[in-house]
C-alpha positions in Angstrom: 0.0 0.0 0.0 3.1 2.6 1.1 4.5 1.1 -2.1 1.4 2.1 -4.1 0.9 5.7 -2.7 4.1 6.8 -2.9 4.8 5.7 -6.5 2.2 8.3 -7.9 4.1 10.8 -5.8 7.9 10.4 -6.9 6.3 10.0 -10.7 4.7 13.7 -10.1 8.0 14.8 -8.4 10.2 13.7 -11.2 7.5 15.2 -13.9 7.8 18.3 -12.1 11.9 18.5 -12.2 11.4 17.0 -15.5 9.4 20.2 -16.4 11.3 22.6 -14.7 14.0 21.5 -16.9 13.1 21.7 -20.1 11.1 25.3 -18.8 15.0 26.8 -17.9 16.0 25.3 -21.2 13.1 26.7 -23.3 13.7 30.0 -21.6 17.7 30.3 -22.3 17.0 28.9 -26.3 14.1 31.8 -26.1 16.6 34.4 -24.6 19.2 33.5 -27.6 16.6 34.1 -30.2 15.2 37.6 -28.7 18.9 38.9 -27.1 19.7 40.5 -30.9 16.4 42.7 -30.3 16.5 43.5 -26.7 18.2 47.4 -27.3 15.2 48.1 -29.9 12.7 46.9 -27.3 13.9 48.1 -24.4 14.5 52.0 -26.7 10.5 51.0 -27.4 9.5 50.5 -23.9 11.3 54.0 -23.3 9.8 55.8 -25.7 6.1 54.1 -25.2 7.0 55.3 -21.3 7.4 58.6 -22.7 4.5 58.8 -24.6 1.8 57.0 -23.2 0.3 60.2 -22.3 0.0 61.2 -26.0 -1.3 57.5 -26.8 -3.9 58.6 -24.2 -4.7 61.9 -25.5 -5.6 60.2 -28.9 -7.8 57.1 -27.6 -9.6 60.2 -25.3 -10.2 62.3 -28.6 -12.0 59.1 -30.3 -9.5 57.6 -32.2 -9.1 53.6 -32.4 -6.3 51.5 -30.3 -4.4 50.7 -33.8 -5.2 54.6 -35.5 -3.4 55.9 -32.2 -0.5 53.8 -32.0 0.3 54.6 -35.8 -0.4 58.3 -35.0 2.2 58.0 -32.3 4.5 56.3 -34.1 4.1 58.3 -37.0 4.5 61.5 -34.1 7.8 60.2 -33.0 9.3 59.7 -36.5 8.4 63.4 -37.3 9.8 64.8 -34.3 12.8 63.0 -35.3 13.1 63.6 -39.1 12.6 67.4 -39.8 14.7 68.6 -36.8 17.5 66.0 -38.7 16.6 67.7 -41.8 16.7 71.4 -40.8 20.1 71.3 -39.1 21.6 69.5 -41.7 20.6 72.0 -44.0 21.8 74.7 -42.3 25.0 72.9 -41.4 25.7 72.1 -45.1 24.6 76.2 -46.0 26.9 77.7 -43.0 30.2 74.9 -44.3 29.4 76.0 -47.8 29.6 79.9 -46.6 32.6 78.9 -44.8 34.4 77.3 -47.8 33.5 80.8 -49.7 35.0 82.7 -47.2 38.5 80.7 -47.0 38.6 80.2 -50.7 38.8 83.9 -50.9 41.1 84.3 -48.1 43.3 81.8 -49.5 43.4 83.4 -52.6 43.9 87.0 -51.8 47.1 85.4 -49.8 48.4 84.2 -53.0 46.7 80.7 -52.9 45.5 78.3 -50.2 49.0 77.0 -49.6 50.7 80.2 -48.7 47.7 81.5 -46.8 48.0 78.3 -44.7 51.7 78.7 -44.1 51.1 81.7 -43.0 47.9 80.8 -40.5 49.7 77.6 -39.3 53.1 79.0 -39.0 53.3 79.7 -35.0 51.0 76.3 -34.5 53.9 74.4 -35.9 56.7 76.7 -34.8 55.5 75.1 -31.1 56.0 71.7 -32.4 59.3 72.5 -33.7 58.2 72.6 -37.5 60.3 75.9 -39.6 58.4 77.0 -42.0 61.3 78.9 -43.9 63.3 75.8 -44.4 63.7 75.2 -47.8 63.1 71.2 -47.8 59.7 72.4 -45.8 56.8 71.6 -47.8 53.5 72.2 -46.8 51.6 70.6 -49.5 53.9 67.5 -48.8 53.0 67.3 -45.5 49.5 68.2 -45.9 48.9 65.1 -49.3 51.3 62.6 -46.6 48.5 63.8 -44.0 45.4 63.3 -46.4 46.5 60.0 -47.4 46.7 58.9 -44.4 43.2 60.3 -43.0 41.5 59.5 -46.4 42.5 55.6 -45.6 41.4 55.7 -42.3 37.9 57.7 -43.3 37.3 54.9 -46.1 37.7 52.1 -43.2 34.9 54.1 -41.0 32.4 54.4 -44.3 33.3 50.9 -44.9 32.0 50.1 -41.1 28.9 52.5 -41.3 27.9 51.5 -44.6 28.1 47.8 -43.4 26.0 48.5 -40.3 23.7 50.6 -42.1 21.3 47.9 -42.6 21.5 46.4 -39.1 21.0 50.6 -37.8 17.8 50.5 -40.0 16.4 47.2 -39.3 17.0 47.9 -35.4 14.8 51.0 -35.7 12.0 48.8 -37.6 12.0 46.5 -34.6 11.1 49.6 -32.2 9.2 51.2 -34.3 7.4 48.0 -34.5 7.7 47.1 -31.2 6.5 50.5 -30.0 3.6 50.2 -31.9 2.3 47.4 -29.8 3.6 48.2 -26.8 1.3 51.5 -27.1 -1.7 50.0 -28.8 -1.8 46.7 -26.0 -0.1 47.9 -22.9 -2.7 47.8 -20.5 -3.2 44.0 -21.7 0.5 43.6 -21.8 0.9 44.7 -18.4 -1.7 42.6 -16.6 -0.4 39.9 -18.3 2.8 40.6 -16.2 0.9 40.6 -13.1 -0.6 37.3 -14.1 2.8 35.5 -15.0 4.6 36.7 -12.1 4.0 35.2 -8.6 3.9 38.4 -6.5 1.2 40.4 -5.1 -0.6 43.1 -7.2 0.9 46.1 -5.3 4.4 44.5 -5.3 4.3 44.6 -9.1 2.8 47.9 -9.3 5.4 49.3 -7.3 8.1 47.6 -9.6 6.5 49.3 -12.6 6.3 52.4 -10.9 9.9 52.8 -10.2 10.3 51.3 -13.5 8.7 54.1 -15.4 9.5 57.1 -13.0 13.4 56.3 -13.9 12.8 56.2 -17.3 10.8 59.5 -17.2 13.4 61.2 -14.9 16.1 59.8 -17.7 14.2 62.1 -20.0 13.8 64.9 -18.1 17.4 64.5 -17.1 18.4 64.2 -21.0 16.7 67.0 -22.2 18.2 69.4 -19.0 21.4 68.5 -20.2 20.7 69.3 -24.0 19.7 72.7 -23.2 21.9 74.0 -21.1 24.7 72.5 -22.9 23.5 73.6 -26.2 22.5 77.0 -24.3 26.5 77.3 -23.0 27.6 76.4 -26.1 25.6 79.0 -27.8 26.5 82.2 -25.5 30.2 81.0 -26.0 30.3 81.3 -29.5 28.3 84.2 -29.4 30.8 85.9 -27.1 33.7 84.8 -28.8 32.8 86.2 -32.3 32.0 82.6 -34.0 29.3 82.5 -36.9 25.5 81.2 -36.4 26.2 80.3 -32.3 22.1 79.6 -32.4 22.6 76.9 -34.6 25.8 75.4 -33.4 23.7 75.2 -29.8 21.6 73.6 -30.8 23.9 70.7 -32.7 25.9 70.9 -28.9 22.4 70.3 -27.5 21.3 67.2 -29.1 24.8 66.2 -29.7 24.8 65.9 -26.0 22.1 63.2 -26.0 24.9 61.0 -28.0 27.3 59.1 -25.2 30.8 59.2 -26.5 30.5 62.0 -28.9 28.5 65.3 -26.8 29.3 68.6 -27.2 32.7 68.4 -27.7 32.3 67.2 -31.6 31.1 71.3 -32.2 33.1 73.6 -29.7 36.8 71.0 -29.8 36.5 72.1 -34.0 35.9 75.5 -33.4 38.8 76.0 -30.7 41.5 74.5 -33.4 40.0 76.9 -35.9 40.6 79.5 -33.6 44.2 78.6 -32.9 44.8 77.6 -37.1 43.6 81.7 -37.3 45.7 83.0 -34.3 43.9 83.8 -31.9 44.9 81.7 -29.1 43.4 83.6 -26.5 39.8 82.8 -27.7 41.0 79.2 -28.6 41.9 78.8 -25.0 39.0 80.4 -23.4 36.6 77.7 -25.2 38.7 74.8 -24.6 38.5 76.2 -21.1 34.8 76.4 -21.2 33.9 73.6 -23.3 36.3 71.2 -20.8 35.1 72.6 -17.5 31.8 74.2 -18.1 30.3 72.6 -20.9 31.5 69.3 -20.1 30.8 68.7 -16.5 27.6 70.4 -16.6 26.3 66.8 -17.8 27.8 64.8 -14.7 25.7 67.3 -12.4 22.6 68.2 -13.7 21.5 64.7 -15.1 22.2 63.0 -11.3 20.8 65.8 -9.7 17.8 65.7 -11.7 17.4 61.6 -12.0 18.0 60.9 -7.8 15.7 63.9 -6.9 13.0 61.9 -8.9 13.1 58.3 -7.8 14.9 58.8 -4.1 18.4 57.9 -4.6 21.8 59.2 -3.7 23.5 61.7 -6.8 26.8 59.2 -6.9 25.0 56.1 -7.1 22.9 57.9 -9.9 26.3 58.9 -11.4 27.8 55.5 -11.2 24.7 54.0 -12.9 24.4 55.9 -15.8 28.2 55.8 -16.2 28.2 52.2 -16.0 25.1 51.8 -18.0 26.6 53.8 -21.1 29.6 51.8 -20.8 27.9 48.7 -20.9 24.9 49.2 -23.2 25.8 52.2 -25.0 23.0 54.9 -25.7 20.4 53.0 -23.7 22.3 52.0 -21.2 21.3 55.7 -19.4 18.2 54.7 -18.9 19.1 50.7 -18.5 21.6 51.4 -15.7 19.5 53.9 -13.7 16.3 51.6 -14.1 18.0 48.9 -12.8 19.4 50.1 -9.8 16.2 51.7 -8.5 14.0 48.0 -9.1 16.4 46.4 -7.2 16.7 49.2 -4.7 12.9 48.8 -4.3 13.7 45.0 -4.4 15.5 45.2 -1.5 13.1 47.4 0.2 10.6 45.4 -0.4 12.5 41.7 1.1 14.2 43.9 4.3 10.5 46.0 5.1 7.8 43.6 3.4 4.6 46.2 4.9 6.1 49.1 3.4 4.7 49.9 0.3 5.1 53.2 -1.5 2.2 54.3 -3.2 1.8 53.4 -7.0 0.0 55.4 -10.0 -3.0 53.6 -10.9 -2.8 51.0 -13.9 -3.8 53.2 -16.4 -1.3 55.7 -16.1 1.4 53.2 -17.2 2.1 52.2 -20.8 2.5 48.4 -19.6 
């Protein structure tokens, strides 16, 4: 009889290991097929974070769940397309204007040669270079220099144009992606709540810190972009450069870039000001763009991003630091995000009856 009753139970437990088994094994095989898509998605779940309230707007005003998701989408791709468009025509109408105005430089200095002796001659005097040796040849120097950029500028075009089709098919996938995640997140969200085994307001506050980061990234983002394009702006207005507008604003969402910022506009315009002589404005925007300019990011964005989700500036600046490292462009919000769930992880394990007060399910996205 012992024999009988326990058979049934050993066969359950070795179906359940048996289960569990192939469950973790299903799950890594699943994790291998999505892990080439998981930037897109988790760029989609930003940006559906980010405009959920729009979504809302739209399904208030009468429109359909799939006529507002493809507004949205359609929204998102316009706010990023003719801002694209208008600075690069501007930036390709203030380079050609530049070209003019060197071109006749250049040639009222007896051709571009001797007008560039002439600018670069303390520049290399400092480096130990004599201009008025006879064996010195500028155009020499400047074709051995060319040849060498020119090979190195064909191996990045050979990279970009090879990575041009994965760039555009990874902004299908979260434009895709967004589109669901906008038209079903309220489904998409309970279906969380269902999967996971933890209480209701557990998971609502994990979704609430969740999207407060990644709304505080945003807000810490575009801080950053304007008072970096702002800064960038007054110092080329007060150091005489042309169209300091437009060149803020380039700084500004340059900024947004990890790895490049505002560097790629003022660092240009500093060694244009030395190429021309005039060190002393050269300096004084190095000096700003290194100590101003560029810390004004590692303040404001921790600063902004702990005063919204409770935690200390460093640990802020440690997170989005390692999370750019690690993930590149969305590892600002990645890093951030993560150390606030598990900060309200281990809230939740050390002080199980305190609970901080979620939104309500349909202010989330999912």
């Amino acid at each position: 009889m012992d024999a009988m009753s326990t058979s049934p139970l050993r066969k359950d437990r070795v179906q359940q290991v048996l289960l569990g088994v192939l469950t973790l094994l299903g799950a890594y095989l699943c994790f291998t097929i999505v892990q080439p898509f998981l930037m897109p998605a988790i760029a989609a779940g930003a940006l559906a974070i980010l405009f959920h309230p729009v979504h809302a707007k739209m399904r208030k005003l009468g429109l359909g769940p799939n006529m507002a998701a493809a507004s949205g989408v359609v929204l998102i791709l316009m706010l990023t397309l003719i801002p694209t468009v208008f600075l690069t025509a501007s930036l390709a109408r203030d380079l050609k204007s530049l070209y003019a105005l060197l071109s006749e430089k250049s040639t009222a200095d007896g051709g571009w040669e001797t007008w560039l002796t002439h600018v670069l001659d303390r520049p290399l005097a400092t480096v130990g270079i004599d201009v008025d040796d006879p064996n010195f040849s500028l155009k020499t120097m400047l074709l051995g220099w060319a040849d060498a950029a020119s090979a190195t500028m064909v191996r990045i075009l050979r990279g970009l144009a090879g990575n041009l089709a994965g760039v555009l098919f990874q902004t299908f996938v979260s434009l895709f992606t967004l589109y669901y995640l906008l038209r079903d997140g309220a489904a998409i969200r309970q279906s969380i709540k269902d999967l996971l085994p933890l209480d209701a307001a557990t998971i609502d506050r994990l979704f609430f810190e969740v999207q407060n980061t990644v709304l505080a990234n945003m807000y810490g983002v575009v801080a950053v972009a304007v008072v970096q394009g702002a800064l960038t702006g007054v110092a080329f207005f007060g150091l005489g450069l042309p169209s300091p507008m437009l060149w803020g604003i380039v700084a500004g969402m340059c900024s947004m870039i990890p790895l490049v910022g505002p560097p790629i506009v003022w660092a240009p315009a500093a060694i244009y000001l030395a190429a021309s002589g005039q060190y002393g404005k050269a300096a004084i925007l190095a000096g700003l763009g290194l100590g101003v300019i560029g810390l004004a990011d590692n303040f404001i964005r921790p600063y902004i991003v702990s005063g919204q989700v409770s935690l200390h500036p460093l640990l802020i600046f440690f997170a989005l630091l390692g999370g750019a490292q690690s993930f590149g462009l969305m590892g600002i919000f990645i890093g951030p995000a993560a150390l606030s769930v598990t900060a309200a992880l281990f809230e939740l394990l050390t002080h199980p009856a305190k609970h901080a007060t979620p939104p309500s399910p349909e202010s989330h996205p999912v």
